[in-house]
C-alpha positions in Angstrom: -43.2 22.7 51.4 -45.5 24.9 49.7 -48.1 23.6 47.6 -47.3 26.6 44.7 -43.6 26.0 44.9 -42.6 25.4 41.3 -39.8 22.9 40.2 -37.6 22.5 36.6 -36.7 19.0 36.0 -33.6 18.8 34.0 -32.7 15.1 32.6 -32.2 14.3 29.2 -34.2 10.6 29.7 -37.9 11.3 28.8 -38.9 7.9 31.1 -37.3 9.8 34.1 -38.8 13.0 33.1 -41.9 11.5 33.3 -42.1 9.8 36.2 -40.0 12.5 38.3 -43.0 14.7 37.0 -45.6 12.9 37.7 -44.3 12.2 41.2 -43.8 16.0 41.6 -47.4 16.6 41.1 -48.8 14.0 43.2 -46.7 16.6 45.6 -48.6 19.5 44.8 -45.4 20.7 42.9 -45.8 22.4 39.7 -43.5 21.0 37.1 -41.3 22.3 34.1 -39.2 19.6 32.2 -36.6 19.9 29.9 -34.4 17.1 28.0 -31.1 19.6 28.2 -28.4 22.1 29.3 -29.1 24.5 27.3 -33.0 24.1 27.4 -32.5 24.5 31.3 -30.5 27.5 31.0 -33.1 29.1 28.9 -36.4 28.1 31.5 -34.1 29.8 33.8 -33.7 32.4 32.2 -37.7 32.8 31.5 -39.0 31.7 34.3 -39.0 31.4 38.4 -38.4 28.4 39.9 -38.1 27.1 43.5 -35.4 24.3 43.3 -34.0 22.6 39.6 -34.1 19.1 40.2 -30.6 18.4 37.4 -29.4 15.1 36.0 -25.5 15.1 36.3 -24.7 12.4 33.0 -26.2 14.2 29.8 -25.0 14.7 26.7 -23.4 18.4 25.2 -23.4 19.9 28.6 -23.5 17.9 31.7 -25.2 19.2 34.9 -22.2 20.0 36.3 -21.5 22.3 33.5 -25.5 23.2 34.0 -24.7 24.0 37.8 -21.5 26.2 37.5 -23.7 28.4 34.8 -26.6 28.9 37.2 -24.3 29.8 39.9 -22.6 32.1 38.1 -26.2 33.8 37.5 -28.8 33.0 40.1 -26.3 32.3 43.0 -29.0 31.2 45.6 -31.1 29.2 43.2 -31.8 26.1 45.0 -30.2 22.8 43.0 -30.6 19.0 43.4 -28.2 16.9 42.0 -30.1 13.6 40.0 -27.5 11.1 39.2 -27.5 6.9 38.4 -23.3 7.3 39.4 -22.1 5.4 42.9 -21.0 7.8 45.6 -17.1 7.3 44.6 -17.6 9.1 41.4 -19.6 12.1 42.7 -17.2 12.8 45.7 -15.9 16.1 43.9 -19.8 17.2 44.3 -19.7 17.6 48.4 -18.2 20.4 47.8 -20.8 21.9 45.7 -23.4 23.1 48.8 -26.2 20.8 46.7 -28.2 17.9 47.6 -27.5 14.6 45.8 -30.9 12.5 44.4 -29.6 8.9 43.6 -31.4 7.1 41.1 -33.5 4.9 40.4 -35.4 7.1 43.2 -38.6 6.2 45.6 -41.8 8.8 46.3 -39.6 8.6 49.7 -36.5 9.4 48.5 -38.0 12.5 46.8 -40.6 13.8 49.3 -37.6 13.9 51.8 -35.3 15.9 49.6 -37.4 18.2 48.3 -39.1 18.6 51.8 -35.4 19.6 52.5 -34.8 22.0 50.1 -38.6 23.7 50.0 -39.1 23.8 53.9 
């Protein structure tokens, strides 16, 4: 992983945004957060980033919704599912070519997938 690579943080739960940050930088990981859809849309719009690390469950637009947008513009962007749901309700997501970040999360549990998706 490359210690410039540069991650957006999309989850609408400020104590997750936090400490997903602040684990992300004891990576060497620079780090963007934003508390929505929309606001995600926009960074990406802005700005270059190496993987968006995207809560599935928020409110207005969910990251599904999120992910079908960026795919539709920035087809290779690199995108890591974040979600508190059991592996029964995020089947439909296999299909999706994404990783899938269960929370509550560990440093571990992070390191490894985004080791995986910022070789």
């Amino acid at each position: 992983m490359s210690a410039r690579s540069t991650i957006l943080v999309v989850d609408d739960d400020e104590a997750v945004r936090i400490v997903t940050s602040e684990m992300l930088k004891r990576m060497s990981v620079d780090v963007h957060c934003v508390a929505s859809g929309a606001e995600a849309l926009q960074a990406l719009d802005s700005g270059d980033f190496d993987a968006v690390l995207l809560d599935i469950g928020m409110p207005v637009m969910s990251g599904v919704e999120v992910y079908d947008r960026i795919r539709l513009h920035l087809p290779e962007q690199k995108v890591v599912f974040m979600t508190g749901f059991s592996e029964e309700e995020i089947t439909d997501l296999d299909n999706r070519n994404t990783w899938i970040l269960s929370k509550p999360f560990s440093m571990q549990n992070l390191s490894e997938v985004v080791g995986a998706v910022l070789p």
